[in-house]
PLY file of the C-alpha trace (Angstrom):
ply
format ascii 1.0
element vertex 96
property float x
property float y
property float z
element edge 95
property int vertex1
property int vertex2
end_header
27.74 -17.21 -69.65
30.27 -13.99 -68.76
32.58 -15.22 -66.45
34.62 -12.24 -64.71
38.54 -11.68 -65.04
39.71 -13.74 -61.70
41.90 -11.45 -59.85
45.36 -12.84 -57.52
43.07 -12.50 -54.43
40.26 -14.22 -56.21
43.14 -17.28 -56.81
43.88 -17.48 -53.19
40.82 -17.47 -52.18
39.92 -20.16 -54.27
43.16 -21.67 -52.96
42.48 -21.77 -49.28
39.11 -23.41 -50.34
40.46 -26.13 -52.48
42.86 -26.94 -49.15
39.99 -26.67 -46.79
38.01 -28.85 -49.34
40.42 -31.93 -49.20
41.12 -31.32 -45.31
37.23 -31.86 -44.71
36.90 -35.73 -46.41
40.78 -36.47 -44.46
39.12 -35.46 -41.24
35.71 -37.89 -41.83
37.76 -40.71 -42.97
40.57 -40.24 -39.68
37.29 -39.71 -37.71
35.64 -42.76 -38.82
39.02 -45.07 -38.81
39.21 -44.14 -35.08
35.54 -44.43 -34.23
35.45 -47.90 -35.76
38.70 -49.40 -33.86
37.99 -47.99 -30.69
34.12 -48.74 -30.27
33.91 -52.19 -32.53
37.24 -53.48 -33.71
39.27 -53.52 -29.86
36.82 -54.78 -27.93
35.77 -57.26 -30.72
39.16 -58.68 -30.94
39.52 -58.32 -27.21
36.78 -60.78 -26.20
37.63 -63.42 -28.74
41.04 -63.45 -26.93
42.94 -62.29 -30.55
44.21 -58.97 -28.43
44.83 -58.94 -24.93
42.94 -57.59 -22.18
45.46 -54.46 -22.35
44.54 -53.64 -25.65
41.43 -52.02 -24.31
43.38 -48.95 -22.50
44.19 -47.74 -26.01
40.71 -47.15 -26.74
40.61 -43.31 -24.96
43.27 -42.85 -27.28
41.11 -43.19 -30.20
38.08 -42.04 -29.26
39.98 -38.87 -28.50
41.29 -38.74 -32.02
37.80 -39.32 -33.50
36.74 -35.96 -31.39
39.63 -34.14 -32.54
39.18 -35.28 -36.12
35.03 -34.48 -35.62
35.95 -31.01 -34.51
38.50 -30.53 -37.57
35.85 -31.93 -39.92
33.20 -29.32 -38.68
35.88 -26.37 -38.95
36.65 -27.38 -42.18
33.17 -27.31 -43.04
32.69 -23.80 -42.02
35.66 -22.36 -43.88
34.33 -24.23 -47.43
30.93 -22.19 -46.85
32.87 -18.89 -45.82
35.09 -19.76 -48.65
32.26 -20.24 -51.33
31.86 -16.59 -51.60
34.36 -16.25 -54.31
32.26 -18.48 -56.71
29.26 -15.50 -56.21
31.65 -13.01 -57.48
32.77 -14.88 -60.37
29.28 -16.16 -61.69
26.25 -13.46 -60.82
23.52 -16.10 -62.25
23.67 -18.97 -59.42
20.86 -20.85 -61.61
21.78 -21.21 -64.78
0 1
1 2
2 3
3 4
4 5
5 6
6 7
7 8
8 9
9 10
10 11
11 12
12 13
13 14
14 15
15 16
16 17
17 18
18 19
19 20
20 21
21 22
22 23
23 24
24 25
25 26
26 27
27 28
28 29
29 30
30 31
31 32
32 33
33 34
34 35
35 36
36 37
37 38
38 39
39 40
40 41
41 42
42 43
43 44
44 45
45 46
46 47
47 48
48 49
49 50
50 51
51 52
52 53
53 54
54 55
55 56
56 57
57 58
58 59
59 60
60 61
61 62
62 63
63 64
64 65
65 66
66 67
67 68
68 69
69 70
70 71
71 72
72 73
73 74
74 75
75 76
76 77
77 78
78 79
79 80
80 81
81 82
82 83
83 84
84 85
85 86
86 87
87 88
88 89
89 90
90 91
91 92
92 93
93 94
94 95
């Protein structure tokens, strides 16, 4: 298999993908965390009487960080596939 020479912009191209890589599975998890407190854990614990009935005002809070964190996880998303290009410059033969 020739692999090319990879060249500084290659590297930070690469770079930028790696970070937008990681930032993608941070955003699911935060997005998931905050899905699952506000919709089943709050008002779970609220009607058992193990929270009080004020506890439920918090949940806006989180389902507004589960939006935010859906909406990072789809941007992240499309910069990995904008950021994939590099790979078709390094290796010409996508099936090996």
């Amino acid at each position: 298999m020739n692999v090319e020479v990879t060249t500084a912009e290659q590297w930070t191209q690469i770079n930028s993908g790696l970070i937008w890589f990681w930032a993608f599975p941070s955003c699911i998890v935060i997005f998931a965390a905050s899905l699952l407190l506000a919709h089943a854990m709050i008002p779970s614990l609220v009607s058992t009487r193990q929270l009080p009935q004020k506890a439920m005002s918090v949940r806006p809070v989180f389902y507004l960080i589960a939006l935010v964190a859906l909406v990072g996880a789809i941007f992240s998303l499309a910069n990995i596939v904008t950021h994939l290009s590099v790979l078709y410059d390094l290796y010409q033969k996508v099936w090996i």
